[in-house]
ROZA-948006 format. One record per residue (C-alpha): residue number from 1; y negated, x negated, z; residue in one letter. Coordinates in Angstrom, 3 decimals, decimal comma. Layout:
N
{NUM {Y X Z} A}
...
***
This chain:
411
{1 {-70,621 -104,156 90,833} X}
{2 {-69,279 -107,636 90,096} X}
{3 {-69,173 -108,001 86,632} X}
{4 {-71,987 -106,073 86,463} X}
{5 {-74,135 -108,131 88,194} X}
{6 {-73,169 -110,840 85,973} X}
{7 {-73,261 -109,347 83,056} X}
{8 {-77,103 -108,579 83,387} X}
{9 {-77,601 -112,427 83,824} X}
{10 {-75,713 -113,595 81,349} X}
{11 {-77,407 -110,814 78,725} X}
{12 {-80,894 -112,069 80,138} X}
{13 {-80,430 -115,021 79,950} X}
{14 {-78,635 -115,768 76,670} X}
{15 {-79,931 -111,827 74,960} X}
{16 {-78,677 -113,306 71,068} X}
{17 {-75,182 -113,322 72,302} X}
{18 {-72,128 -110,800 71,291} X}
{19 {-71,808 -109,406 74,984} X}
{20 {-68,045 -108,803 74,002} X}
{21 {-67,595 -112,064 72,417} X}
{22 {-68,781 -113,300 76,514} X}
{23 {-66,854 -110,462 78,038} X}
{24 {-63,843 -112,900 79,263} X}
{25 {-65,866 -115,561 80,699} X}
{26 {-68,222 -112,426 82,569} X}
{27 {-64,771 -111,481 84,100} X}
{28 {-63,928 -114,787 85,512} X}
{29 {-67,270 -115,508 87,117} X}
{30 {-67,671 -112,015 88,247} X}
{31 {-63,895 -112,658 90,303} X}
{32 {-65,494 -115,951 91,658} X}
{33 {-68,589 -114,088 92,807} X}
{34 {-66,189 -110,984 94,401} X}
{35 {-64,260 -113,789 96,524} X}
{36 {-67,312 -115,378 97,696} X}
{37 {-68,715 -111,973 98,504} X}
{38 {-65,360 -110,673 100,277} X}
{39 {-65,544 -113,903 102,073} X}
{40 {-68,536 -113,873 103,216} X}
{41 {-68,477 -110,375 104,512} X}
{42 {-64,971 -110,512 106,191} X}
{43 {-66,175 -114,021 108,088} X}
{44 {-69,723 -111,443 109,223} X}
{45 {-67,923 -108,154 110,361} X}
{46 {-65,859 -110,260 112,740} X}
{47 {-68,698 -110,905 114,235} X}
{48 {-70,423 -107,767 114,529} X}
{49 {-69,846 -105,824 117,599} X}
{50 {-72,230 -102,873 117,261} X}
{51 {-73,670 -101,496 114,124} X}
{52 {-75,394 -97,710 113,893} X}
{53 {-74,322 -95,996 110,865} X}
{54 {-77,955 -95,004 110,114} X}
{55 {-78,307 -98,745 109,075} X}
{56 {-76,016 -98,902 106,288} X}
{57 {-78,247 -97,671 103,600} X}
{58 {-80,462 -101,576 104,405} X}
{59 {-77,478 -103,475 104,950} X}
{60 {-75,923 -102,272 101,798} X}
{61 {-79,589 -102,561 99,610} X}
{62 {-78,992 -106,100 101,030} X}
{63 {-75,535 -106,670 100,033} X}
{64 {-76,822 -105,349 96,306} X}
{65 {-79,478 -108,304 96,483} X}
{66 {-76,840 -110,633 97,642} X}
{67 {-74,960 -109,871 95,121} X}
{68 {-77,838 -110,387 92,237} X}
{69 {-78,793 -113,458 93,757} X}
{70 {-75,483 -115,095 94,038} X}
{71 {-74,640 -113,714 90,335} X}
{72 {-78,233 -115,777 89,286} X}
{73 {-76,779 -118,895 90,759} X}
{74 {-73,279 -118,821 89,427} X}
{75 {-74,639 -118,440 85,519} X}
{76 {-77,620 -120,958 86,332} X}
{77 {-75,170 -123,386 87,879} X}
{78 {-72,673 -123,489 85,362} X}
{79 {-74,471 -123,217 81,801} X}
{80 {-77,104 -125,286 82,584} X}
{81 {-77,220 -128,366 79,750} X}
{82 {-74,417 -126,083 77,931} X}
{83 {-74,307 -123,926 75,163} X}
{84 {-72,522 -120,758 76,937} X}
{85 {-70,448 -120,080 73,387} X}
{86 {-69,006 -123,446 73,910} X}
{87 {-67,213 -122,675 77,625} X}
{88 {-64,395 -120,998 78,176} X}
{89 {-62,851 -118,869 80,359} X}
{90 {-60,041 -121,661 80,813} X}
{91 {-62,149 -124,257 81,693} X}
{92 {-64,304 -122,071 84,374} X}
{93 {-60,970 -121,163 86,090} X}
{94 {-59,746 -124,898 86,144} X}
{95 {-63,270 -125,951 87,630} X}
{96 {-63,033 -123,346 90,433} X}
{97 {-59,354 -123,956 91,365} X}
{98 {-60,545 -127,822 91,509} X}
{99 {-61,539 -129,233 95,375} X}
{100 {-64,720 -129,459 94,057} X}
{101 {-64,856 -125,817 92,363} X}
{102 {-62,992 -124,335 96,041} X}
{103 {-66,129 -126,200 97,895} X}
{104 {-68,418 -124,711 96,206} X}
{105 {-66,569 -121,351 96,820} X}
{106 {-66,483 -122,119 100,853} X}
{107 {-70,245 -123,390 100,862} X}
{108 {-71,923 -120,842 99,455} X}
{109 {-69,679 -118,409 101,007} X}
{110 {-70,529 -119,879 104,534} X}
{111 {-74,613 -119,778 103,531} X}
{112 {-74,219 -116,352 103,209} X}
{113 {-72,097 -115,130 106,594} X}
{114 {-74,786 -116,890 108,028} X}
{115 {-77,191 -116,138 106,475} X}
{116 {-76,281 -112,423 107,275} X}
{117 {-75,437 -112,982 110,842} X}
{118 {-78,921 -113,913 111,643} X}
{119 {-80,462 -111,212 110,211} X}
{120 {-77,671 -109,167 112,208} X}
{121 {-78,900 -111,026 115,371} X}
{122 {-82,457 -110,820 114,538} X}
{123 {-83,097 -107,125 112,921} X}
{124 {-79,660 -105,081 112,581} X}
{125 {-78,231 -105,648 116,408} X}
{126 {-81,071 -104,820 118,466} X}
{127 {-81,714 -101,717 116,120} X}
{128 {-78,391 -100,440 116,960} X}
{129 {-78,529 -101,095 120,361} X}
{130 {-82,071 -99,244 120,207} X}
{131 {-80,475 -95,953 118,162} X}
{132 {-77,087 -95,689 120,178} X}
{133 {-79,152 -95,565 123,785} X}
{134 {-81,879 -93,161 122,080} X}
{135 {-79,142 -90,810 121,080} X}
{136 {-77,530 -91,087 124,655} X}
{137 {-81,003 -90,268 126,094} X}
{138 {-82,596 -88,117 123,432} X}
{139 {-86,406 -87,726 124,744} X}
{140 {-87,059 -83,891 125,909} X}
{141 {-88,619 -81,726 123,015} X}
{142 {-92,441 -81,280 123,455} X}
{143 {-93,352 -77,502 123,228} X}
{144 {-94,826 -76,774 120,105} X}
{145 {-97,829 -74,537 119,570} X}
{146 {-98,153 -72,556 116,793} X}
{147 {-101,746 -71,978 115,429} X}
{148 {-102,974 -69,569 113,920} X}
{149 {-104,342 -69,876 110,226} X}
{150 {-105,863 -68,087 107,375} X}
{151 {-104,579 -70,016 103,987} X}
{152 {-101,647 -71,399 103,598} X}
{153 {-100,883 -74,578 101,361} X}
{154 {-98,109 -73,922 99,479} X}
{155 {-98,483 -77,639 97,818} X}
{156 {-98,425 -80,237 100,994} X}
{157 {-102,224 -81,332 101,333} X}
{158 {-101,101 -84,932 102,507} X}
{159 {-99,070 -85,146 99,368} X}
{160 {-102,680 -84,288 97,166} X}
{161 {-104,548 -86,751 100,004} X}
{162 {-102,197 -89,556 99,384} X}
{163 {-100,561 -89,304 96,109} X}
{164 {-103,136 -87,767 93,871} X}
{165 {-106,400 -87,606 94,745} X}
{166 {-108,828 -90,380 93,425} X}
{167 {-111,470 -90,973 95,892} X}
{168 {-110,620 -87,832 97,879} X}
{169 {-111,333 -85,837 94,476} X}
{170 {-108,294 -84,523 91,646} X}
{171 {-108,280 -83,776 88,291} X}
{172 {-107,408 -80,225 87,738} X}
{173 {-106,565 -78,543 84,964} X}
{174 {-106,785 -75,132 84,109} X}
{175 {-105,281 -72,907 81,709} X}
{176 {-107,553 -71,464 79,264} X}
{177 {-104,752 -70,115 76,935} X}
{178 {-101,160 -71,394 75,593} X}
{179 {-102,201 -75,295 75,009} X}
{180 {-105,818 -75,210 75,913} X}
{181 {-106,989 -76,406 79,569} X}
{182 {-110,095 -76,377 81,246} X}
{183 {-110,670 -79,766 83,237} X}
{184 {-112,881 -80,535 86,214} X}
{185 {-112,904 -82,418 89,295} X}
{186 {-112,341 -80,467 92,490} X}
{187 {-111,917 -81,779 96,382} X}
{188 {-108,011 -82,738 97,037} X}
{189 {-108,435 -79,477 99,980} X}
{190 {-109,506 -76,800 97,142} X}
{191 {-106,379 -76,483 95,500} X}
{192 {-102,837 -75,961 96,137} X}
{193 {-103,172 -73,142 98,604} X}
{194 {-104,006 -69,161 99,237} X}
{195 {-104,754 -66,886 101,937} X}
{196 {-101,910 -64,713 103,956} X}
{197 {-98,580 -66,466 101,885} X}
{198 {-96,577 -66,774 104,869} X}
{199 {-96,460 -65,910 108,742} X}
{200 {-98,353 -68,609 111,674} X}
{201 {-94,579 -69,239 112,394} X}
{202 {-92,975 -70,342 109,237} X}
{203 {-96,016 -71,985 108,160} X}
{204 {-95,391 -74,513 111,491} X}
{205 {-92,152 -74,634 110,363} X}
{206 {-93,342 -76,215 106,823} X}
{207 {-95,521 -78,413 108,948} X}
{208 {-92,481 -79,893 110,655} X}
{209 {-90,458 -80,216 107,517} X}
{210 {-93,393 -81,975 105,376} X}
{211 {-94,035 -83,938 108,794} X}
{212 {-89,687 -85,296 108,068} X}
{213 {-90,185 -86,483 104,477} X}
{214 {-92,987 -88,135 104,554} X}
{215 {-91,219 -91,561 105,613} X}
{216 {-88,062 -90,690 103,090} X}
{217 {-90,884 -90,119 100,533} X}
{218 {-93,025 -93,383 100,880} X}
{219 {-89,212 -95,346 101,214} X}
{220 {-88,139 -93,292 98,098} X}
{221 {-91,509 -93,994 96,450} X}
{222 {-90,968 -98,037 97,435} X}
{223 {-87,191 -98,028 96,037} X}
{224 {-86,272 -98,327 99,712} X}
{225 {-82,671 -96,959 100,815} X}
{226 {-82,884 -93,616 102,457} X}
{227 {-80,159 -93,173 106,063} X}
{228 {-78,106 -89,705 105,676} X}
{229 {-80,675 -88,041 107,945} X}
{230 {-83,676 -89,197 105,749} X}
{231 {-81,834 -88,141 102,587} X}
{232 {-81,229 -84,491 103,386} X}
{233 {-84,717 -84,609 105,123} X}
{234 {-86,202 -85,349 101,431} X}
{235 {-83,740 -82,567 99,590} X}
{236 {-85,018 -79,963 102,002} X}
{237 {-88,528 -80,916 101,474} X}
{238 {-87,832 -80,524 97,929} X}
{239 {-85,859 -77,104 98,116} X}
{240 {-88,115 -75,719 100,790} X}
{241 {-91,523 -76,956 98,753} X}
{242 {-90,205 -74,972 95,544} X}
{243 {-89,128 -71,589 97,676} X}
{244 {-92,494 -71,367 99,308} X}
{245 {-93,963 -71,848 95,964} X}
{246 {-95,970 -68,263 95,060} X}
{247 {-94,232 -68,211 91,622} X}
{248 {-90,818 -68,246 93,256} X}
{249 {-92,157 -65,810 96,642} X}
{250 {-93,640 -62,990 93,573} X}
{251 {-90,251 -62,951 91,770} X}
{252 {-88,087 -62,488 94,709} X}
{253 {-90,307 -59,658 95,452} X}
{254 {-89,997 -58,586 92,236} X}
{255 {-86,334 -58,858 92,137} X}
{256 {-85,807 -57,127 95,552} X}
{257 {-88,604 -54,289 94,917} X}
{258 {-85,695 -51,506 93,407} X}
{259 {-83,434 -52,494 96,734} X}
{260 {-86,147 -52,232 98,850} X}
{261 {-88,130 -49,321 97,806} X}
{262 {-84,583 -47,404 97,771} X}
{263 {-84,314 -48,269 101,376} X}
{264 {-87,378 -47,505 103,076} X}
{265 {-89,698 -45,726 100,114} X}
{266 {-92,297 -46,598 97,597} X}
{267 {-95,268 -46,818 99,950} X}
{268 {-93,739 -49,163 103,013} X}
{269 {-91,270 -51,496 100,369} X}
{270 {-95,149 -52,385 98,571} X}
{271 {-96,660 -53,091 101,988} X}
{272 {-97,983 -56,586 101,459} X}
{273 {-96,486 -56,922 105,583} X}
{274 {-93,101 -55,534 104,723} X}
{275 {-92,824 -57,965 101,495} X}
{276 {-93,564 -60,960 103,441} X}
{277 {-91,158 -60,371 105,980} X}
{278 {-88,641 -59,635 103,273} X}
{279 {-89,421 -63,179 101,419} X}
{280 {-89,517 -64,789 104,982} X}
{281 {-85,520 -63,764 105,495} X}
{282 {-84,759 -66,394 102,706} X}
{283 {-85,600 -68,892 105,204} X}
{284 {-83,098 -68,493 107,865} X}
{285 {-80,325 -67,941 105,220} X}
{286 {-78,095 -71,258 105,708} X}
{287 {-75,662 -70,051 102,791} X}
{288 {-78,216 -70,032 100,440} X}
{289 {-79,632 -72,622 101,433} X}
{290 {-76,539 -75,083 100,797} X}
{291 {-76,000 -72,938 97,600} X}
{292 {-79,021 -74,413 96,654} X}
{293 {-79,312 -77,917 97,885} X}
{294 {-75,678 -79,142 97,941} X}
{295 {-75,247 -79,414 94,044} X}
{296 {-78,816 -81,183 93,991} X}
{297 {-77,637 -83,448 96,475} X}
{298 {-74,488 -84,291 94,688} X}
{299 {-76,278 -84,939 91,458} X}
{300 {-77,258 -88,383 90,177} X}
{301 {-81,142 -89,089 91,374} X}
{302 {-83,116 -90,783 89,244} X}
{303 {-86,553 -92,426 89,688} X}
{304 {-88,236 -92,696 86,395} X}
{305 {-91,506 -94,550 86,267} X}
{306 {-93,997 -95,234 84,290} X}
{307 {-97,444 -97,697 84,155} X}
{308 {-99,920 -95,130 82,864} X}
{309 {-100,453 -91,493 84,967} X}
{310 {-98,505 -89,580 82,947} X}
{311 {-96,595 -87,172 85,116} X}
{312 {-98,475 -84,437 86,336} X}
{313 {-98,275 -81,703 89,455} X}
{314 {-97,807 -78,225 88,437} X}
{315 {-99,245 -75,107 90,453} X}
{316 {-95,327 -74,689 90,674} X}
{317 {-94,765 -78,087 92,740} X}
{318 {-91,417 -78,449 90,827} X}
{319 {-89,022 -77,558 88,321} X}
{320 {-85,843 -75,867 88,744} X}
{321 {-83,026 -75,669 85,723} X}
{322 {-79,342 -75,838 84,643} X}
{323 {-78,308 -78,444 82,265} X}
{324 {-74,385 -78,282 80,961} X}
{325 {-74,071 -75,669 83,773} X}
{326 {-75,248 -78,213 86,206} X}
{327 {-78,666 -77,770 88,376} X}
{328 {-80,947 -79,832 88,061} X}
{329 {-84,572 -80,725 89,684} X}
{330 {-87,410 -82,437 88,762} X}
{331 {-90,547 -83,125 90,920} X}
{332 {-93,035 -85,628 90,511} X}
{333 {-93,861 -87,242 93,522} X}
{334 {-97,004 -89,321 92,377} X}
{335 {-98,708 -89,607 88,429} X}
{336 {-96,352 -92,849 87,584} X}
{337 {-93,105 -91,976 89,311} X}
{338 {-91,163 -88,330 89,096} X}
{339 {-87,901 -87,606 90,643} X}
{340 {-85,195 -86,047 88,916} X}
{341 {-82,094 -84,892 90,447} X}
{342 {-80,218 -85,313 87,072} X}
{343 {-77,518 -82,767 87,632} X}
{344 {-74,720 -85,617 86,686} X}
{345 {-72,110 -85,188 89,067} X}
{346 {-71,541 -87,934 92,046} X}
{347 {-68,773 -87,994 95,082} X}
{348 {-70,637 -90,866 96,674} X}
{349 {-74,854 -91,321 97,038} X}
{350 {-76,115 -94,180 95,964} X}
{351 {-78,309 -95,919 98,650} X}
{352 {-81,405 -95,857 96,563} X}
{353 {-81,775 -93,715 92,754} X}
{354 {-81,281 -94,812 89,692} X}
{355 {-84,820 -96,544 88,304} X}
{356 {-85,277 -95,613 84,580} X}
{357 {-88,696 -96,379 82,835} X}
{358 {-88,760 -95,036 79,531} X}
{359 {-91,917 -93,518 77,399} X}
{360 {-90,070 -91,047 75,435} X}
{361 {-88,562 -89,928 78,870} X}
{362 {-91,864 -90,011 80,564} X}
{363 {-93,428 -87,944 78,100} X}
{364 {-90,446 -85,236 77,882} X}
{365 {-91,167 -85,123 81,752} X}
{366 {-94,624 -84,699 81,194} X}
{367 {-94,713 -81,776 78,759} X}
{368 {-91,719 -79,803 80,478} X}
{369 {-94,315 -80,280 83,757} X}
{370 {-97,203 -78,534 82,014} X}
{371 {-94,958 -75,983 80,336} X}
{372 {-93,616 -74,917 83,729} X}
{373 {-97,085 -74,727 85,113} X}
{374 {-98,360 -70,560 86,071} X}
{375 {-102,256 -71,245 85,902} X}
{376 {-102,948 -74,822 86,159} X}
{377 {-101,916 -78,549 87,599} X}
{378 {-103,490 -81,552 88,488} X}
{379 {-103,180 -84,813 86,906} X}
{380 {-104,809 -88,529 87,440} X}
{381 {-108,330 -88,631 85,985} X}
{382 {-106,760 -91,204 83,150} X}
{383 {-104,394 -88,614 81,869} X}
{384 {-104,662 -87,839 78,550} X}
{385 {-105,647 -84,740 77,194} X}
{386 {-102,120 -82,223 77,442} X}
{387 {-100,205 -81,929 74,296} X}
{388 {-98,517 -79,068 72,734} X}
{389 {-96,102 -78,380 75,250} X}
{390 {-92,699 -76,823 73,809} X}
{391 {-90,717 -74,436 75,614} X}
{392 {-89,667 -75,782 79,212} X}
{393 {-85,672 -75,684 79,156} X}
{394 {-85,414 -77,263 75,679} X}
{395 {-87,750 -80,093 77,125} X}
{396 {-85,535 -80,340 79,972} X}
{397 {-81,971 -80,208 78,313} X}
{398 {-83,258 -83,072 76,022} X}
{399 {-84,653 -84,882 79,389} X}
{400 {-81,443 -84,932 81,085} X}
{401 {-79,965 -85,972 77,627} X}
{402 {-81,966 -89,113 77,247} X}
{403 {-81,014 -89,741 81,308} X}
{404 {-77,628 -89,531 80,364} X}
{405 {-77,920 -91,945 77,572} X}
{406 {-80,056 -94,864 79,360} X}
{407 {-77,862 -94,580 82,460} X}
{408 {-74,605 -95,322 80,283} X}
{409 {-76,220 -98,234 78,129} X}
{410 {-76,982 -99,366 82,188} X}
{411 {-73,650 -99,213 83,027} X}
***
């Protein structure tokens, strides 16, 4: 994280430079900025006396931004009115072991304990206190009613509402044949939804479940760390969103249709009743539900972004794939960010995704959206008129592939 951090300063700041040719003198100011840093947090846990582990993800976005801004200073401070090919590392570590280079050390390393223990005081403290008593005196569930409904939205109408509709209106288009699309403006409540998908019951359940991720989705959307809770709250969203998705709900019919028909007969095994009730048993399956969700959840997420509309949302919500035998998923959340869980292995989750912004990416995205699409999607009213598409899992394999290749030049 260290050299890092300093590495990115030095390369933005002085971009003509070998970046090996600076490599030694990166390494000795990226140890000066770890000791401050060590410091600095050593001299603030002694203080802390109660911290809720939901808070980490903030305190540790802070320590990142700490770290930046400290790593700013350091190259500012010490190449300013010098050419940076002209110091070297033997000089930087004389300066620091000087009594003027180990004051600088301590100060800024005492600017920053306190720095952090009055935000501890002020924000992280009294938010602790606040969880750990909430959790001793969890508030009594309110009864929930379940209403009764005739169409069910199998694409959340708060994410259309908030995310893609212009003026309460989005762009939809629709299939006409292979690369040819129909386009009009519809209301953000015509699409996304048909009658008699799912029982009153799991229906409220989706309710509840879109009603979790909307916070982890505006945080997520704001490159704003996501707690543990607020993480898996997100990946079920995601999961959940592309299983009651009526592509995915007619091929598990499809797929169970021999097994069912051989159990109870032709006539009751097509009963639209007896199918629904069928599909509805995925939902209450834990196992596959973590067969699902735990190798998205330990895969690299990525934000990629973009400052023209280019992603789109398919009639499918989301697309599911394998990429070197990994899974992988990509769902755009809004028409200039989509997130992809990248299926590149992780042990530990980052507190916030990786942010990529790339046009050849973007557009990859983009086409493997439309070519997963069944009849139609819906786009921002700026979006260009759809391309030839390709076929969806060579778009993807080469998506992941130019992932893979932006997030080791990052590195």
């Amino acid at each position: 994280m260290f050299t890092s951090a300093i590495s990115r300063i030095v390369q933005k700041k002085f971009p003509q430079e070998n970046e090996e040719t600076l490599s030694s003198l990166v390494s000795v100011w990226a140890e000066v900025l770890k000791s401050i840093i060590d410091r600095s947090q050593e001299l603030f846990l002694e203080q802390v006396s109660v911290l809720h582990i939901d808070l980490k993800p903030e305190m540790t976005m802070s320590l990142i931004n700490t770290v930046n801004g400290i790593a700013e200073k350091i190259v500012e401070a010490r190449t300013a009115k010098r050419n940076v090919v002209d110091i070297t590392p033997q000089e930087e570590r004389a300066f620091y072991a000087s009594a003027e280079g180990k004051a600088l050390i301590e100060g800024t390393t005492n600017v920053i304990y306190l720095a952090w223990l009055k935000h501890y005081r002020k924000r992280w403290e009294p938010k602790s206190k606040k969880k750990l008593k909430k959790e001793k005196s969890p508030p009594q569930p309110k009864r929930r009613y379940i209403k009764t409904v005739e169409t069910n939205h199998y694409i959340p109408r708060f994410i259309l509402k908030k995310y893609w509709a212009e003026s309460g209106t989005l762009t939809r288009h629709a299939r006409v044949n292979r690369d040819n699309w129909e386009i009009r403006q519809i209301g953000f409540g015509e699409w996304g939804h048909q009658k008699k998908l799912y029982s009153d019951k799991l229906e409220d359940r989706f309710s509840l479940i879109e009603g979790d991720a909307a916070e982890p989705i505006r945080k997520i959307l704001a490159t704003y760390p996501l707690n543990d809770p607020e993480r898996l709250a997100f990946l079920g969203y995601l999961v959940v969103n592309k299983l009651r998705n009526p592509s995915y709900r007619r091929l598990l019919i499809e797929y169970m249709l021999p097994v069912t028909t051989a159990e109870v007969g032709k006539e009751e095994a097509n009963n639209p009743e007896f199918q629904r009730d069928i599909y509805e048993t995925i939902f209450e399956n834990n196992d596959l539900y973590d067969q699902i969700a735990s190798p998205l959840l330990w895969s690299r997420w990525v934000m990629v972004r973009t400052n023209e509309p280019v992603f789109v949302l398919p009639d499918t919500a989301s697309i599911w794939g394998t990429f070197n035998g990994h899974r992988i998923l990509v769902a755009p959340l809004t028409p200039t960010a989509c997130f992809v869980s990248s299926g590149i292995l992780e042990t530990e989750k980052r507190v916030i995704p990786d942010e990529l912004s790339n046009d050849e990416l973007a557009r990859v995205i983009s086409r493997s959206l439309i070519a997963s699409c069944q009849n139609d999607f819906v786009s921002h009213s700026k979006f260009p008129k759809p391309a030839a598409t390709g076929l969806k899992d060579e778009l993807l394999s080469r998506a992941c592939r130019i992932i893979g290749e932006l997030l080791n030049l990052a590195e």
